[in-house]
C-alpha positions in Angstrom: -98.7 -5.5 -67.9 -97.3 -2.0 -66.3 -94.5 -0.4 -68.5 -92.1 2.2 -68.5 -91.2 1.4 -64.8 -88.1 3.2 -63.7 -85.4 1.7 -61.3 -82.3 3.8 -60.3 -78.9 2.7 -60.7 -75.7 3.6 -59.6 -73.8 2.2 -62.3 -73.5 1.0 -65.5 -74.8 -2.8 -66.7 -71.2 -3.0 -68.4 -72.5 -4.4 -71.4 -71.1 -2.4 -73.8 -67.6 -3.7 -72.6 -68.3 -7.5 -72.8 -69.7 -7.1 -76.3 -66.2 -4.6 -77.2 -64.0 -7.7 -77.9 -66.3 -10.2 -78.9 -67.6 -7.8 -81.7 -63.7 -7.0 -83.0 -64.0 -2.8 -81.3 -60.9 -3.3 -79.5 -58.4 -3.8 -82.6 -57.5 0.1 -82.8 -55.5 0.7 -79.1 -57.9 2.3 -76.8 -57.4 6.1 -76.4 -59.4 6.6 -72.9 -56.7 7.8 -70.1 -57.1 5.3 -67.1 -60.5 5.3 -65.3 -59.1 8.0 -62.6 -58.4 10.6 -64.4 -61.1 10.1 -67.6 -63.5 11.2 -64.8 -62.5 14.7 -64.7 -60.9 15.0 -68.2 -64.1 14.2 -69.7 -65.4 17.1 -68.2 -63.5 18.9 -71.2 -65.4 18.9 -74.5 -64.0 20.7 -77.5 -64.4 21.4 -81.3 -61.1 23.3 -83.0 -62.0 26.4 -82.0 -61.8 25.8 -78.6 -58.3 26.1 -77.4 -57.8 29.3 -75.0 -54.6 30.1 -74.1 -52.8 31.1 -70.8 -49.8 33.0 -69.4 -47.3 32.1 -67.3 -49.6 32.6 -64.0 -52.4 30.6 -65.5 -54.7 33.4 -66.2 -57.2 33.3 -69.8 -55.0 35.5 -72.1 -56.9 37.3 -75.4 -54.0 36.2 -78.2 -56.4 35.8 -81.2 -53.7 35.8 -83.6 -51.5 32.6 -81.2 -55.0 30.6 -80.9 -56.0 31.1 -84.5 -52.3 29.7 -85.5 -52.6 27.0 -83.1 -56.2 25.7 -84.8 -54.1 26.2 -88.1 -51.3 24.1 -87.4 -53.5 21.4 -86.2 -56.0 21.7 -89.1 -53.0 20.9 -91.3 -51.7 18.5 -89.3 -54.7 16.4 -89.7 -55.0 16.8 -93.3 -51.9 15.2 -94.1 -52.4 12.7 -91.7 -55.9 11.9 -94.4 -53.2 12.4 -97.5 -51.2 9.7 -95.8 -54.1 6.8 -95.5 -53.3 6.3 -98.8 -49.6 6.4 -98.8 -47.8 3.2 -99.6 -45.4 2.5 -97.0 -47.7 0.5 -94.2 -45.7 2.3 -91.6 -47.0 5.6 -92.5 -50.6 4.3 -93.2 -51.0 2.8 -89.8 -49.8 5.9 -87.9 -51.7 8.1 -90.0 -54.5 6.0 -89.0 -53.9 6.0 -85.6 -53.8 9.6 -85.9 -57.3 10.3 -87.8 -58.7 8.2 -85.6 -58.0 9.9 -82.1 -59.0 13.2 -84.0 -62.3 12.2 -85.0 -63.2 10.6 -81.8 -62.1 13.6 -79.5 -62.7 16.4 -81.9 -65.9 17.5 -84.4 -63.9 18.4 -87.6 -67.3 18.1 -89.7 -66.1 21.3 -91.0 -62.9 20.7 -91.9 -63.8 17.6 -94.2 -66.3 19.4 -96.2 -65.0 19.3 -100.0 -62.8 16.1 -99.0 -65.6 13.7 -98.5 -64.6 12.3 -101.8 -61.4 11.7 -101.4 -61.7 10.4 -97.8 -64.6 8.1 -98.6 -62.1 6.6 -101.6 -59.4 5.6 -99.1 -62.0 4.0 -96.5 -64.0 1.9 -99.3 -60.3 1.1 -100.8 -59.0 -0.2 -97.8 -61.9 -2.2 -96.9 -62.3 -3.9 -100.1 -58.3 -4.6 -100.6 -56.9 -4.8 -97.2 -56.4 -7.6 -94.6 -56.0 -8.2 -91.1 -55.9 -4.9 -89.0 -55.6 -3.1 -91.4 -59.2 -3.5 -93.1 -60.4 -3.5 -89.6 -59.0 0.1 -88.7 -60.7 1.2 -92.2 -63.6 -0.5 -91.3 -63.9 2.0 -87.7 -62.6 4.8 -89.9 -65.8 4.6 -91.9 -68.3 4.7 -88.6 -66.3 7.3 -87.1 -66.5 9.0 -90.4 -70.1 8.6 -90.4 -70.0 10.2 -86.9 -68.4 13.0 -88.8 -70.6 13.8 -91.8 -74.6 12.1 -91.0 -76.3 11.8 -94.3 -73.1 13.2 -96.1 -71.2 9.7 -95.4 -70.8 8.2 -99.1 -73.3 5.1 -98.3 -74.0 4.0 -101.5 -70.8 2.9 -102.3 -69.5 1.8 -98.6 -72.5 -0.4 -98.0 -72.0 -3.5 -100.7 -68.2 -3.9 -100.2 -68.9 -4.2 -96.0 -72.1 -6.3 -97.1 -69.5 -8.5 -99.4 -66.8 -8.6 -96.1 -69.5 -9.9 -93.8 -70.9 -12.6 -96.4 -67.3 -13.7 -97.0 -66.8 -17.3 -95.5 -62.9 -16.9 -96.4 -62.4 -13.7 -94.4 -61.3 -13.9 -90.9 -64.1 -13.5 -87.6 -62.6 -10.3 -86.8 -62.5 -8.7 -90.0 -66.4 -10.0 -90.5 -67.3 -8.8 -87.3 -65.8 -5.4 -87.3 -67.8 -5.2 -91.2 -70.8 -6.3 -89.7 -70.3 -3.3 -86.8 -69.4 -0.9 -89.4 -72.4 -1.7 -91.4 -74.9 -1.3 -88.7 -73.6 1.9 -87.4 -72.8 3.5 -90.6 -76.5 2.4 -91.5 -77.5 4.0 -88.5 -75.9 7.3 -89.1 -76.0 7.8 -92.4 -79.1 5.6 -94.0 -82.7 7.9 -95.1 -84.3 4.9 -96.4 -86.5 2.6 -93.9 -86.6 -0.3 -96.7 -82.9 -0.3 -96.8 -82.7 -0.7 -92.8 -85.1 -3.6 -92.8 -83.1 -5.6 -95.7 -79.6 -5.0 -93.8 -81.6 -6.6 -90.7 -82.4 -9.2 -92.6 -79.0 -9.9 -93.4 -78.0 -9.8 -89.7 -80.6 -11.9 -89.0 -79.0 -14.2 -91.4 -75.8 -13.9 -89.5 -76.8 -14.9 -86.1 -79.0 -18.1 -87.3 -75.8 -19.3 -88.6 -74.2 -21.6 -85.6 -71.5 -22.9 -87.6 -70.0 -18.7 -87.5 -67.7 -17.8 -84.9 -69.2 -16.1 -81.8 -67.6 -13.2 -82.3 -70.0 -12.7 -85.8 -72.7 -13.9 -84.1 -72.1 -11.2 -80.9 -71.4 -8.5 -83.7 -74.6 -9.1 -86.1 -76.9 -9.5 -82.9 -75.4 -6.0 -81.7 -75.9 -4.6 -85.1 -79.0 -5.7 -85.0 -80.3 -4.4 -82.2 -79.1 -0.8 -83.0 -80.9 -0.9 -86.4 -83.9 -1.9 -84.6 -84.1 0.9 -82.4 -84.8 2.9 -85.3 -86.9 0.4 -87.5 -89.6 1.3 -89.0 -93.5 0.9 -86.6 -95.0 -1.4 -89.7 -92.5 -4.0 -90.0 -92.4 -4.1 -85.8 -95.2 -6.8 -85.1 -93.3 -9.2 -88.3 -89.7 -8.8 -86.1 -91.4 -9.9 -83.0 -93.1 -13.0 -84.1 -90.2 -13.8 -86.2 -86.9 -13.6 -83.7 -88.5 -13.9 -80.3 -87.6 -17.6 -80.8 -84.6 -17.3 -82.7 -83.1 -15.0 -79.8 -84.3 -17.9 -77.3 -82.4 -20.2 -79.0 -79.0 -18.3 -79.0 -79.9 -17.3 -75.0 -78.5 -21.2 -74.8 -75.5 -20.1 -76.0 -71.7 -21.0 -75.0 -70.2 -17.7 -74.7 -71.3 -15.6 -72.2 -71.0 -12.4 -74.3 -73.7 -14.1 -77.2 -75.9 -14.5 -74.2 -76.2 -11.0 -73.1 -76.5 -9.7 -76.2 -79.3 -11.9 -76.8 -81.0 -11.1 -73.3 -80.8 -7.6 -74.4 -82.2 -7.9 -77.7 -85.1 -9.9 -76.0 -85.7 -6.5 -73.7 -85.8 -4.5 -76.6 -88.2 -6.8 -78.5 -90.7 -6.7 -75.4 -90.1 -2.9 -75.0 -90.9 -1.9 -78.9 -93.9 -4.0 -78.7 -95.5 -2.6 -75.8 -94.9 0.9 -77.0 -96.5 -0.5 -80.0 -99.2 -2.0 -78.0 -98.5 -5.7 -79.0 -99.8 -8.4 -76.9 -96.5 -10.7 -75.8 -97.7 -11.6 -72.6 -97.6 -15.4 -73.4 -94.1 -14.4 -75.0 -92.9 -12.6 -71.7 -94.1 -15.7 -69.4 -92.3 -18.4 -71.3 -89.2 -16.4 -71.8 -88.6 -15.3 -67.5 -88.5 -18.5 -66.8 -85.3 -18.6 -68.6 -84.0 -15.5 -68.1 -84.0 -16.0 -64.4 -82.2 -19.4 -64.7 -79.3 -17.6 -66.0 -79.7 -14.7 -64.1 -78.7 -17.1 -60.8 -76.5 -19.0 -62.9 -73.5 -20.4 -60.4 -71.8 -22.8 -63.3 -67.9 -23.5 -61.7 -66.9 -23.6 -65.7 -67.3 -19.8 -65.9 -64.9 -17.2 -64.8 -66.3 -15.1 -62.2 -66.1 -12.2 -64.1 -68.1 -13.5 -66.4 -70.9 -14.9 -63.6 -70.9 -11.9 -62.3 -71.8 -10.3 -65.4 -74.4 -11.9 -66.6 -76.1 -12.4 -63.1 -76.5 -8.6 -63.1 -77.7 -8.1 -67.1 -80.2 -11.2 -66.7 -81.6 -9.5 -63.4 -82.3 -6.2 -65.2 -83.5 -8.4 -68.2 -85.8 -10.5 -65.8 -87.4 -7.3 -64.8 -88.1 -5.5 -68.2 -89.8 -9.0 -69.1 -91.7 -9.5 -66.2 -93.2 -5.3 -65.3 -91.3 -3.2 -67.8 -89.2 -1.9 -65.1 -86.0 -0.2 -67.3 -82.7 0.6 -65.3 -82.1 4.1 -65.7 -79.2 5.9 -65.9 -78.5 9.6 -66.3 -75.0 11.3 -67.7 -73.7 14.5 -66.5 -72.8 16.1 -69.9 -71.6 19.7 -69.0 -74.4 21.6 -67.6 -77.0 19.3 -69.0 -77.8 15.5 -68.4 -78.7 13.3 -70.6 -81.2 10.6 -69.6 -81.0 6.8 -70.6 -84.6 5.6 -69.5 -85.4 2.6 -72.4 -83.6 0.0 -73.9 -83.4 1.9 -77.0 -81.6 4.7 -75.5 -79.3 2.0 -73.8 -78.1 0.3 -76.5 -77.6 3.9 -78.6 -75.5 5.2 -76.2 -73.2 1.9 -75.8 -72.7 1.9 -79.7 -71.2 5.3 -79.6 -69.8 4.5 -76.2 -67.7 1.7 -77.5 -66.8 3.7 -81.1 -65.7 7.1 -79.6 -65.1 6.1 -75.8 -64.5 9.1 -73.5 -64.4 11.1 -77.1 -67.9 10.9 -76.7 -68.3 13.7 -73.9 -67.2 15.8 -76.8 -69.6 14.8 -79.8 -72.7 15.2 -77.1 -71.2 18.8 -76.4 -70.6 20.0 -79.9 -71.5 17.1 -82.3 -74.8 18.2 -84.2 -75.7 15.0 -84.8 -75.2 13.0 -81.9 -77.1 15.6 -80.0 -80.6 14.6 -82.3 -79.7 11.2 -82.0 -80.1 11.5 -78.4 -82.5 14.3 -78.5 -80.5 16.8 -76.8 -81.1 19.8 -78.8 -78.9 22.4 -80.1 -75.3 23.0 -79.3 -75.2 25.4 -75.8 -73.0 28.5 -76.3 -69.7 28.3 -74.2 -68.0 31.4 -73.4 -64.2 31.4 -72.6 -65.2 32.3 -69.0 -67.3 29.1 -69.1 -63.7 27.2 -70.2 -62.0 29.2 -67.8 -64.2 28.2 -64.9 -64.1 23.9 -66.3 -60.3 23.8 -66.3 -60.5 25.3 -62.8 -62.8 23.0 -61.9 -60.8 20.2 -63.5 -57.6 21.5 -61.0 -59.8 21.2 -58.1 -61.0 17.8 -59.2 -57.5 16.7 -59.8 -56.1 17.7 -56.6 -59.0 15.8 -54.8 -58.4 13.0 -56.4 -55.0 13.1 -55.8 -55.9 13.6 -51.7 -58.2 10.7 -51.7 -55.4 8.5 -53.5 -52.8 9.2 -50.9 -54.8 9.0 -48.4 -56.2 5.3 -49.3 -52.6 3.8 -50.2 -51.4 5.6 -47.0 -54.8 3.2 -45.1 -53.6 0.5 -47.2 -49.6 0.7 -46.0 -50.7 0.7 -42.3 -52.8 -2.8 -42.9 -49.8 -4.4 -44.4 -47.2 -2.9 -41.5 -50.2 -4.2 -39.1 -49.3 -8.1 -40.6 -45.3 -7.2 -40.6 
């Protein structure tokens, strides 16, 4: 069969946001602006060092000594907001959360944390091991977006068995176990140098999502998990994962929930696509398995919101085609000057795990993020001059008075419609 296909899409699948509540993402308050206006904003990527400053008639100023107390009061800022994790009124600890974590998503402070890795990593592991509720699920994303923060440095020795002991925990509630489960794939993904260690944490997914009697929102999360360690799984143990889950992720396509099923249609893509880079034979596989992806990409059940029909009608029909040709819908994301191209599954599901962690945050880490930018093969960081700031917050103005234009102009359309009915 053909592969590597391209088909061009306008949009997004919107994956990424039926699996966020299913797989427990959503507990820490989302800190995107509303869709509007994250369009230009995320035009704006920035480390600490960024902030330029301007006089009264908007013109770049050169004030070293104002900017450089500006990065100082924030750096501060942010440290005792870390001190404070630990503090023991719950109050404090939840708003220093909050804090930390819109820092690490919109900013790269990799930096700023060296010598206090320690300390940090002490509160996260503390917090998961000893804390209920939200509360273990906020230190639970603190230690992925931690991870996002440090690679290799993250502390994954000693993070790794007390998320591993949350997950296996019967007595611990779906959302905690599923927000583990996520923190233990991505932090695995970030911060793990040892192949073997990959494979056995698979394993353990694997052991999640054969389990039917678990809620769907650990089955969603350990499938997701799953697929993100696979991306990255080692070529020998390849032809082993395909002969062992093609039919356990057949099985779960039957599924109730609608999120379970996507998740598994997309870890079915991935399968096919890995193999045939590998140069597996899964023809026989691929036949059996469009048969049924095509039922339920023209699924019409009544029972199902239409949301959620019209969801999965569009995942199963890009599904149906990476099966059937190897046809991959590509997508391409304007990321300051450059573009960054999501062309295989593996890219796909990359990009909607850090997606989903950092949300519009994550304009920033592909800008000035080391890491994220060899995850996705981007290269070193570009050089941004303050004229080159100068000229994005122009262009930000301009965007926002368009938009602004366009908005008036369509409620203005909308007014006449309804005075037309009057």
């Amino acid at each position: 069969m053909p592969k590597n296909k391209k088909k061009k899409h306008q949009s997004d699948t919107g994956l990424t946001n039926g699996q966020a509540t299913a797989s427990g993402m959503d507990v820490v308050p989302k800190l995107a602006e509303d869709d509007a206006s994250s369009v230009v904003s995320s035009m704006d990527g920035s480390t600490y060092g960024d902030y330029g400053m301007t006089g009264d008639d908007g013109r770049m100023v050169d004030d070293t000594s104002s900017d450089d107390q500006e990065v100082i009061h924030l750096e501060d800022l942010l440290l005792e907001n870390i001190d404070l994790l630990s503090d023991k009124s719950t109050k404090n600890r939840l708003s220093a959360f909050t804090y930390v974590d819109k820092t690490f998503c919109q900013k790269v402070v990799t930096d700023l944390l060296t010598g206090r890795v320690l300390g940090l990593m002490e509160v996260v592991n503390k917090g998961i091991k000893k804390a209920s509720g939200g509360e273990r699920c906020q230190t639970a994303r603190m230690a992925m977006l931690t991870s996002v923060q440090l690679g290799t440095e993250f502390d994954l020795v000693s993070t790794k068995p007390i998320l591993s002991s949350v997950m296996a925990d019967g007595n611990v509630s779906a959302m905690e176990r599923a927000m583990c489960i996520t923190a233990l794939g991505f932090c695995m993904f970030m911060a793990s140098e040892d192949s073997l260690e990959v494979v056995k944490v698979m394993e353990e997914f694997e052991a999640c999502y054969n389990d039917r009697r678990l809620h769907a929102d650990v089955i969603l999360a350990a499938i997701n998990s799953w697929c993100l360690l696979l991306t990255v799984a080692p070529s020998v143990f390849v032809r082993k994962l395909v002969e062992r889950q093609f039919p356990v992720l057949q099985t779960l396509l039957g599924s109730d929930a609608t999120a379970v099923k996507i998740a598994s249609g997309q870890a079915i893509s991935l399968l096919v696509e890995i193999a045939r880079d590998h140069d597996m034979d899964v023809d026989g596989e691929c036949i059996e398995l469009a048969d049924v992806l095509q039922d339920l990409a023209a699924d019409s059940n009544r029972y199902k919101g239409r949301k959620d029909r019209t969801q999965q009608r569009s995942c199963f029909r890009d599904f149906v085609q990476t099966v059937e040709d190897g046809t991959v819908p590509e997508k391409q994301i304007k990321v300051g000057s450059e573009t960054l191209q999501l062309d295989s599954w593996s890219r796909i599901v990359q990009y909607g795990a850090f997606r989903e962690l950092l949300g519009n945050g994550l304009h920033t880490h592909l800008l000035s993020n080391e890491l994220v930018r060899e995850v996705f093969g981007m290269g070193p960081i570009p050089v941004v001059t303050p004229a080159d700031r100068h000229m994005e917050k122009m262009e930000k103005k301009y965007y926002n008075a368009m938009y602004s234009k366009m908005r008036t102009q369509a409620r203005s359309k909308q007014r006449d419609k309804r005075s037309d009915f009057a």
